[in-house]
C-alpha positions in Angstrom: -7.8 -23.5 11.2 -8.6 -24.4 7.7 -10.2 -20.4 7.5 -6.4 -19.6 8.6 -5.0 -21.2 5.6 -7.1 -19.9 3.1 -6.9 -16.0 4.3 -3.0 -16.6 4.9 -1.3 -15.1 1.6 -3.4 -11.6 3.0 -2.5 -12.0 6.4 0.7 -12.7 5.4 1.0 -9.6 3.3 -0.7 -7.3 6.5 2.0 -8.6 9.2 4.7 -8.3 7.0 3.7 -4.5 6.1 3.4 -3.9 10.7 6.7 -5.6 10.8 8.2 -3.4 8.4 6.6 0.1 9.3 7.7 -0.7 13.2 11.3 -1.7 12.1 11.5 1.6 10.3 9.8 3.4 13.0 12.3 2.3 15.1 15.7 2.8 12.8 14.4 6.1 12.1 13.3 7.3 15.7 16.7 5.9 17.5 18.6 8.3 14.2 16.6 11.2 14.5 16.3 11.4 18.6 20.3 11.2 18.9 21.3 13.0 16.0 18.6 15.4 14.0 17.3 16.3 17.4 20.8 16.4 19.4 20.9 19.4 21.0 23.5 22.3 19.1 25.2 25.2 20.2 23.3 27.3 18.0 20.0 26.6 19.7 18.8 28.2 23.7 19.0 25.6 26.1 15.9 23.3 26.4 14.5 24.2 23.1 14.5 20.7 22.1 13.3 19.4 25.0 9.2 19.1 24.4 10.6 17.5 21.1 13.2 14.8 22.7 10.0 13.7 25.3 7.5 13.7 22.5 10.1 11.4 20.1 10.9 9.1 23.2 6.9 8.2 23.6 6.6 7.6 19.7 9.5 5.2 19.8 8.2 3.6 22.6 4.5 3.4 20.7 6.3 2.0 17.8 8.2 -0.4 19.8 4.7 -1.7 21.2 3.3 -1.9 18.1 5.8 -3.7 16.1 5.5 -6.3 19.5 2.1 -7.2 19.0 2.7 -7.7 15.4 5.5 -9.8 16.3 2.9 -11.7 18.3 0.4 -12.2 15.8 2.9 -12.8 12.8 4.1 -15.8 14.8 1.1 -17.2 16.2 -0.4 -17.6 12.4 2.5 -18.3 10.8 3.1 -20.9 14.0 -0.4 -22.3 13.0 -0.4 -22.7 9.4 3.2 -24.7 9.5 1.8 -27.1 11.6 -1.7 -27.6 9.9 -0.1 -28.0 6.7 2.7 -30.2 7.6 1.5 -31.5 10.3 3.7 -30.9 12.5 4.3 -30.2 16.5 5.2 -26.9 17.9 8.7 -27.9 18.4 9.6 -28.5 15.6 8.0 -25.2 14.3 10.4 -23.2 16.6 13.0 -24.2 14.6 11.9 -22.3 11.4 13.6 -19.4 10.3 10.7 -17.3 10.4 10.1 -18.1 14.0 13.5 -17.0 15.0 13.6 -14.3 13.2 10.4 -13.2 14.4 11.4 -14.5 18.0 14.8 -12.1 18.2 12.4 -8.8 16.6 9.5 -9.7 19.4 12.5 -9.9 22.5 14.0 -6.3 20.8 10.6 -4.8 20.6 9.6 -5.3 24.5 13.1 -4.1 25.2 12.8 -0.8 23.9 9.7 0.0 25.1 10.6 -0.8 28.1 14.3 0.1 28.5 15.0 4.0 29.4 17.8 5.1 27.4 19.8 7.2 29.4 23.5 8.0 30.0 26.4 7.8 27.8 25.4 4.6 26.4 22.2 5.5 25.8 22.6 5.7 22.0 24.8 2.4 22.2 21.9 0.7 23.2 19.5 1.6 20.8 21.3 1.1 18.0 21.9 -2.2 18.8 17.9 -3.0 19.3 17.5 -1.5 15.9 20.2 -4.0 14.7 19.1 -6.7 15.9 15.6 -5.8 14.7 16.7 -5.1 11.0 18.9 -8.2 11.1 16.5 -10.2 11.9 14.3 -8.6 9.2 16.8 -9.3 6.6 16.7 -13.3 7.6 13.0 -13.5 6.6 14.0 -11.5 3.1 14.4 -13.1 -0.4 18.0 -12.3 -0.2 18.4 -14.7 3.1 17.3 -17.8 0.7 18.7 -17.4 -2.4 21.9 -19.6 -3.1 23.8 -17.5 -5.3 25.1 -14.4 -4.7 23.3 -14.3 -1.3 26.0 -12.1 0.9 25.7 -8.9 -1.4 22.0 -9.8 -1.6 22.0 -9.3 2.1 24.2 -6.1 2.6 21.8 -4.6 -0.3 19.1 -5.6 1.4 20.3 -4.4 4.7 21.1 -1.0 3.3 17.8 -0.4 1.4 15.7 -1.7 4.9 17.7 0.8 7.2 17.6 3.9 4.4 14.2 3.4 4.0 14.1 3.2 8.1 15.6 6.5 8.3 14.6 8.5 5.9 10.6 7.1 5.7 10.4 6.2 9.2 12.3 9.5 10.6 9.7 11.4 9.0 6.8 11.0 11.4 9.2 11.6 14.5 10.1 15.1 12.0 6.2 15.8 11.3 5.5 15.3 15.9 8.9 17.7 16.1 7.3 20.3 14.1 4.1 19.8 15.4 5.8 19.9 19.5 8.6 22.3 18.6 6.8 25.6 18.9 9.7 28.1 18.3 10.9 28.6 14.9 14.9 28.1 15.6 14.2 24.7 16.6 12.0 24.1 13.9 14.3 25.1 11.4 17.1 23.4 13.3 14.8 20.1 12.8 14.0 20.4 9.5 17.8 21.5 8.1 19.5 18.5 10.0 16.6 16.1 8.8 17.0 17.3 5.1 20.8 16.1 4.8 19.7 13.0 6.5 17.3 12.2 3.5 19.5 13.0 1.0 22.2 10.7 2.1 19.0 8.0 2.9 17.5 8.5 -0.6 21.0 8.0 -2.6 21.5 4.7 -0.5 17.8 3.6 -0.8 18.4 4.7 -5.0 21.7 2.8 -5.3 20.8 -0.5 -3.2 17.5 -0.5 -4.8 18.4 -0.6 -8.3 21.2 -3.0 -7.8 18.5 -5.6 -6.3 16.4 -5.2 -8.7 19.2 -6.6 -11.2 19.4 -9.5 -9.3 15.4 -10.2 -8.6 14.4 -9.0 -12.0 16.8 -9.1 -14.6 14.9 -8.3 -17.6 12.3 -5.6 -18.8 10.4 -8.0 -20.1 10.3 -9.4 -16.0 9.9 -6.3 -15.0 6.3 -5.8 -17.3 5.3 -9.5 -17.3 5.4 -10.7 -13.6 3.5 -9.5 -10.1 7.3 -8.8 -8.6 8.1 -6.2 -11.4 4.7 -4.8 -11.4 4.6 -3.9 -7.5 8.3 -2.7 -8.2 7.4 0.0 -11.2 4.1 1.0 -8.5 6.7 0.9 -5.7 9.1 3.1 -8.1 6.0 5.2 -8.8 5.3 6.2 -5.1 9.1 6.7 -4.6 8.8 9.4 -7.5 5.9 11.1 -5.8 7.7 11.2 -2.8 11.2 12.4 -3.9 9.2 15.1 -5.5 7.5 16.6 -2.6 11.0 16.2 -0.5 12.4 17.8 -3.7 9.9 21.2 -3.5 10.9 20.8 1.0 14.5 20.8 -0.3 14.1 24.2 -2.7 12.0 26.0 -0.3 15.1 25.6 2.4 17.7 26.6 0.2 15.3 29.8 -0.9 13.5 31.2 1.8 13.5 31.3 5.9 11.5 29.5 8.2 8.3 31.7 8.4 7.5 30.9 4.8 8.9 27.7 5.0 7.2 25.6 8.0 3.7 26.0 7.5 4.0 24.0 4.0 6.7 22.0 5.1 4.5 20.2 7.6 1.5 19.9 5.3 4.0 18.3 2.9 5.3 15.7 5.1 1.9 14.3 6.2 2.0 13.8 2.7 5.0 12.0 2.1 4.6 10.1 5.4 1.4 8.7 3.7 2.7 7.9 0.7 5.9 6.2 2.5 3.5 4.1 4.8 1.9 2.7 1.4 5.5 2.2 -0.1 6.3 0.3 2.9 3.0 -1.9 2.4 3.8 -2.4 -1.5 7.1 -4.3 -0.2 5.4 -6.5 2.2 3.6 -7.4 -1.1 6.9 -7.9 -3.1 8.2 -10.3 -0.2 5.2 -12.7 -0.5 5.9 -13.1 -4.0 8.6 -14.8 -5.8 11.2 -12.6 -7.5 10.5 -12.2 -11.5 13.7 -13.7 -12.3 12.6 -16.9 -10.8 10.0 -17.3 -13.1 11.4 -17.8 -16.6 8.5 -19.9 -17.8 5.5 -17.8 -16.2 6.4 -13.9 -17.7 3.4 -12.6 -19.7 4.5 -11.6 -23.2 4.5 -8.3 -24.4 2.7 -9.2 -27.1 -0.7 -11.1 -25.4 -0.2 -7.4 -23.2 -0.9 -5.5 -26.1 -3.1 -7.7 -27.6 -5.3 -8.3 -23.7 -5.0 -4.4 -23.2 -5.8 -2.9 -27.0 -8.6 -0.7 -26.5 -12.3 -2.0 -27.4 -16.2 -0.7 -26.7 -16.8 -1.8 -22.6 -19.2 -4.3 -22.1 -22.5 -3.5 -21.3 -24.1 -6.4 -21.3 -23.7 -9.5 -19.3 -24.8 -13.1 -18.8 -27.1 -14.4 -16.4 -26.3 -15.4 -13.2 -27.5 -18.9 -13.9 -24.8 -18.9 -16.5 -21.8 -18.5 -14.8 -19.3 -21.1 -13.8 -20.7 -21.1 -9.7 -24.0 -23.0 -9.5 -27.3 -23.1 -11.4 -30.7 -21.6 -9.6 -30.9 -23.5 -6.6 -28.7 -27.1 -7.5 -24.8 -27.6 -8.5 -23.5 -27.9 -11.6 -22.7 -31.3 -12.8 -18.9 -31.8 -14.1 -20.4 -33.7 -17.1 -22.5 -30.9 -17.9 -21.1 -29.8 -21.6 -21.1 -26.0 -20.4 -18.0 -27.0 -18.5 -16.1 -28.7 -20.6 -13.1 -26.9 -21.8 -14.0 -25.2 -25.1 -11.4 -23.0 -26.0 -7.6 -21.7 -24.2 -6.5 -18.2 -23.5 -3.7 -16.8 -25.1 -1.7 -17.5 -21.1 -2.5 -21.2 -21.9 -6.1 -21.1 -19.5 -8.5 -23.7 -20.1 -11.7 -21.9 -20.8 -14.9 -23.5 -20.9 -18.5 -21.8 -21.9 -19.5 -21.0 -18.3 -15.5 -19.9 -17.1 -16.2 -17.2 -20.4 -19.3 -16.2 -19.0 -17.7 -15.1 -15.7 -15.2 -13.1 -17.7 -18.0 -11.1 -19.2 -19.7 -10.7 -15.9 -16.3 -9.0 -14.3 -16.0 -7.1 -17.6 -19.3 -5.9 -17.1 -18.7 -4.9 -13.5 -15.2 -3.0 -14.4 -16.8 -1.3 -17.2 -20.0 0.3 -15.8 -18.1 1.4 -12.4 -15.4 2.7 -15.2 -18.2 4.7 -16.3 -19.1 6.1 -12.9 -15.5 6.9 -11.5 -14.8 9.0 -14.9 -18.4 10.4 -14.3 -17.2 11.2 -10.9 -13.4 12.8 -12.3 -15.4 15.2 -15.4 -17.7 16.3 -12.5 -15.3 17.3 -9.7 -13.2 19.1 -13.1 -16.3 20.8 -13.8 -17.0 22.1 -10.2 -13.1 23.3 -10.2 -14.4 25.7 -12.7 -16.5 27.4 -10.5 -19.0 27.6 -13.5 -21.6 24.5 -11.9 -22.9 24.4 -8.8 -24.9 21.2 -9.1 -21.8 19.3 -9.8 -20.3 19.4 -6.1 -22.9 16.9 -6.1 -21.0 14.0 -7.9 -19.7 11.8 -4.3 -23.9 10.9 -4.6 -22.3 8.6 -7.6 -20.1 6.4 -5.1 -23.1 5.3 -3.2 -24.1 3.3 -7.2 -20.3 1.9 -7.2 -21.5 0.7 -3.5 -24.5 -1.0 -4.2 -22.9 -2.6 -7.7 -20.0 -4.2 -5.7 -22.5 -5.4 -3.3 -25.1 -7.3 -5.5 -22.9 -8.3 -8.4 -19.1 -8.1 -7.7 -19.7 -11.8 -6.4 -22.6 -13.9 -7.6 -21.9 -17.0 -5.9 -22.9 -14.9 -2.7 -26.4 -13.3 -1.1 -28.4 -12.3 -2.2 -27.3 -13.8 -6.2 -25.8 -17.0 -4.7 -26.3 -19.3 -2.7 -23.5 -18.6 0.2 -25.2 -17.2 3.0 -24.4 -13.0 3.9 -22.0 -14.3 6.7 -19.7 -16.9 5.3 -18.9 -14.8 2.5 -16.8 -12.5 4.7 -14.7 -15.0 5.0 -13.4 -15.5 1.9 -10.6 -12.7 1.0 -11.5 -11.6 -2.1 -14.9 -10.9 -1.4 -14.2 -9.8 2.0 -11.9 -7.1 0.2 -14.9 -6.3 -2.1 -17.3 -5.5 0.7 -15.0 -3.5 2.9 -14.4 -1.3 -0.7 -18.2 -1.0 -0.7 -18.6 0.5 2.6 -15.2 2.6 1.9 -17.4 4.2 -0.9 -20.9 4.5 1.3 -18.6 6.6 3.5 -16.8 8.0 1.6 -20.1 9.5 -0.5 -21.5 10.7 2.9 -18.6 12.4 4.2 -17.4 14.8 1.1 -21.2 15.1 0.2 -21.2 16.9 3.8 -18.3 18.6 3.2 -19.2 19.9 -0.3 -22.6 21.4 1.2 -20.3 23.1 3.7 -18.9 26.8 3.2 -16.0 26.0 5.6 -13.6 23.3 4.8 -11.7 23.5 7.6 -11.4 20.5 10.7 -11.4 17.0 10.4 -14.4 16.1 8.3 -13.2 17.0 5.0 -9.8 14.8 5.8 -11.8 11.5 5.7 -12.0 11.8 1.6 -8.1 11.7 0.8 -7.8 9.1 3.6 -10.2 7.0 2.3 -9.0 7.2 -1.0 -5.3 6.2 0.0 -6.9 3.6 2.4 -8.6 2.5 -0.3 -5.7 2.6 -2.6 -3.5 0.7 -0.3 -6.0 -2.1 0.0 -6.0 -2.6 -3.7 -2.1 -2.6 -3.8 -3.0 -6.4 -1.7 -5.8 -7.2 -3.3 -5.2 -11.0 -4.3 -7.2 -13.2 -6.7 -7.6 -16.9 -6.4 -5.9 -17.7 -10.0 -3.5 -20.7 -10.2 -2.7 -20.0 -13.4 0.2 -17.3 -12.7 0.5 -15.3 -15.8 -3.5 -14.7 -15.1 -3.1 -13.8 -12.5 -0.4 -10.7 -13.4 -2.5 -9.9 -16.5 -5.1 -8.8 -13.8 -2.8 -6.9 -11.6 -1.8 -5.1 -15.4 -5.4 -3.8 -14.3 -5.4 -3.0 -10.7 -1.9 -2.2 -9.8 -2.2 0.9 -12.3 -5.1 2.2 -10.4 -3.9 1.9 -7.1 -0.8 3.6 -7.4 -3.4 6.9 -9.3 -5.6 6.2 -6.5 -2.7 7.0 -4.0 -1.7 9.9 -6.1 -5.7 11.0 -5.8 -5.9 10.7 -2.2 -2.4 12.7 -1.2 -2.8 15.6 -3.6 -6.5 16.3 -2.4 -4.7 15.9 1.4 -2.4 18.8 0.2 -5.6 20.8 -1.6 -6.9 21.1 2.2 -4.1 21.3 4.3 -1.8 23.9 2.2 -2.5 27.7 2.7 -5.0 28.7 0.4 -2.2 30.5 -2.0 -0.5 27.1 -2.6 -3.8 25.0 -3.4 -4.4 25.4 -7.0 -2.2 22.4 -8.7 -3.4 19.3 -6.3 -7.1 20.6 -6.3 -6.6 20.0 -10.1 -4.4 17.0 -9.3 -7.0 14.4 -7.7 -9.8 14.8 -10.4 -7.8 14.0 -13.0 -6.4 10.7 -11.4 -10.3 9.6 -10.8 -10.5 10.0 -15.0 -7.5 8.4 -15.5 -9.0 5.2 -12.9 -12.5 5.7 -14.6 -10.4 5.1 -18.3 -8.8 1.9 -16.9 -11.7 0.8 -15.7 -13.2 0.8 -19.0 -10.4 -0.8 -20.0 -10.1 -3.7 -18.2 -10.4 -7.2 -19.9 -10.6 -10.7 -19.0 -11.1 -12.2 -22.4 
């Protein structure tokens, strides 16, 4: 139970991100089965039908999986309430989170088990969906605050179901286009769908920006906190997005469905990617306190600048024996002058001789594998050329950043420290350090096999841009055990950055292998420039 407490905050994150992509599953299936996909005059009887069945199984899928979440979210949420309060079960029924989570499980089972038919059909589902997103909205910030808490709902309310139907319509578009062999349907599909997402996106836009008056309030929140940092990533990814639906838009207005559906569809497993990750940088906003609650903890543009001013990287670290976790082979003794608070950081953190030594060693770590991801970016630039062959070679380089996260990314742990190779997967910070070193092992061994390959067709050359958005989306929850809280944003100033390139990276080399070969030039150009830009921050990164 105690190992439930500490991984919490990160399962909290992970169950809150399943909750959300069902619920928008769900709000956008119920939209897009009885109206994008709603039969017209226009279109030969039974066209849609394939699409309609296909749509009904995906809802149903959804429905199952946002069930089991439901499950899980309850059981540990169930768990830690009463360990830390000490509490009985009873009494943990009554906690908002446990009804809310309660009415979403009963909704879930119901429509995946209900077969909407008949003239109520629709009636039906949308009140599920309702009573899903409602019960959504409870759990929200806007459900505890004490002032201004009804508009705080509605917003909240309208940005949840826009983003339902217009992020989580698009997979039920992506199967239609995918199920829907003849081209009147498709085209039918994709022109009812694209006024949906306009409408969606002005309503996500609008409710957006007016909560984020209310939970931020200033620029300087909006820089100096976690909240506003996950919002400008969040804002980021909503850019990327709206610029792909943007070129989906244009090409519909300018030319007919033969030229049109092929990139469509590579362009929506895009933005259904990058919407999935949107949806998982929320579920990290809701775990953390809005910005404007937290007056007294907002970094200051100036110890910004002054943290992030560009310097040489460290190449160079202390000893192992030197750092703040143990010496060789017996604990470190609090009286030991080496831990005794010798100097403060400009956030007001006590720093002591051995707490400055682990600074340099993460400095150390950032800077090197800075120097191997923008390795990594000039190589794949220099293979775009067409002018060197041996640099196809450079994924050999991720297999380095592997073994460097593995031996020093944590030296309390095998085979540095003394924490045996077991118990450290435990732990959430190092277990999200070991899964990025085996996301990096693959990672090298799959695109080295595809780069030695004449044909880049199938599925093998797919598990690079996945891994990288994977790998992307991980880093958007990555958490660090820091009390002190302005810390603990100056490092996501670090890794936030990154992860929102890394997404960029991962989507645009999707697009380099799944548009026709006339329309691949700008993202094959696209990824290896965000792996310099992540290599530069890297080398960037300070502690001190």
């Amino acid at each position: 139970m105690l190992k439930l407490v500490d991984i919490f905050g990160y399962l909290s994150v992970l169950l809150s991100a399943g909750t959300l992509v069902g619920q928008s599953l769900l709000l956008g299936g119920a939209l897009f089965i009885f109206w994008v996909a709603r039969p017209g005059p226009e279109l030969p009887a039974g066209s849609l039908e394939a699409v309609r069945s296909g749509s009904w199984r995906l809802f149903r899928a959804a429905a199952i999986g946002l069930a089991i979440v439901q499950v899980l979210y309850l059981y540990v949420n169930s768990a830690v309430l009463m360990a830390s309060a000490e509490i009985g079960f009873r009494e943990a029924m009554g906690a908002n989170f446990f009804l809310a989570g309660s009415l979403i499980l009963v909704a879930a089972l119901v429509a995946s088990v209900l077969r909407f038919q008949g003239r109520y059909a629709a009636g039906f589902a949308a009140v599920l969906v309702l009573v899903v997103l409602g019960a959504s909205v409870m759990t929200d910030h806007a459900a505890s605050r004490v002032e201004g808490r009804i508009p705080l709902i509605i917003l909240t309310a309208l940005h949840e179901a826009s983003t339902g139907f217009w992020i989580g319509g698009l997979p039920f578009l992506l199967l239609g286009l995918h199920v829907g062999n003849e081209r009147t349907a498709q085209w039918y599909l994709t022109r009812r769908f694209s006024r949906l997402a306009l409408v969606s996106v002005v309503v996500l836009v609008a409710s957006g920006f007016g909560m984020s008056l209310s939970y931020v309030g200033s620029l300087r929140s909006l820089v100096g906190t976690s909240y506003g940092l996950m919002l400008m990533a969040k804002v980021a990814m909503l850019l990327a997005m709206l610029a792909l639906g943007g070129i989906n838009f244009l090409m519909l207005r300018r030319y007919g469905p033969e030229k049109v559906i092929p990139r469509l569809r590579r362009l929506v497993e895009a933005e259904v990617g990058i919407g999935i990750t949107i949806v998982l940088s929320a579920a990290s906003m809701t775990a953390q306190p809005p910005a404007v609650d937290l007056p007294n903890d907002t970094v200051q543009l100036s110890h910004i600048a002054a943290r992030f001013k560009p310097e040489w990287p460290r190449l160079r670290s202390p000893n192992a024996a030197e750092l703040s976790t143990r010496y060789p082979g017996r604990p470190i003794s609090k009286l030991d002058p080496t831990r005794q608070t010798v100097a403060y950081s400009s956030e007001g953190m006590p720093l002591s001789i051995r707490v400055m030594n682990d600074m340099k060693w993460s400095e150390y770590n950032h800077h090197w594998m800075g120097l191997i991801v923008l390795a990594m970016g000039f190589l794949a630039l220099l293979a775009r050329t067409g002018r060197a062959g041996w640099a196809e070679y450079w994924p050999l380089l991720m297999i380095g950043i592997a073994v460097f996260i593995f031996l020093r990314g944590d030296p309390e742990c095998w085979p540095l420290g003394p924490k045996s190779f077991w118990a450290t997967w435990a732990a959430p910070e190092i277990f999200q350090h070991r899964a990025a070193a085996l996301v990096c092992v693959a990672f090298a061994i799959f695109e080295l096999r595809v780069r030695r390959s004449p044909s880049q067709e199938g599925v093998l050359p797919l598990i690079f841009p996945l891994l990288c958005a994977v790998g992307a989306a991980l880093l958007l929850t990555h958490s660090h055990a820091i009390s002190n809280v302005r810390e603990e944003t100056m490092a996501e100033l670090s890794h936030t950055p990154m992860a929102t390139v890394g997404v960029v990276a991962g989507w645009s080399r999707w697009l380099e292998l799944r548009l026709p070969r006339e329309d691949r030039s700008l993202p094959a150009w696209i990824w290896p420039v965000c792996f310099v830009l992540i290599g530069a921050g890297l080398l960037n990164y300070r502690e001190l």
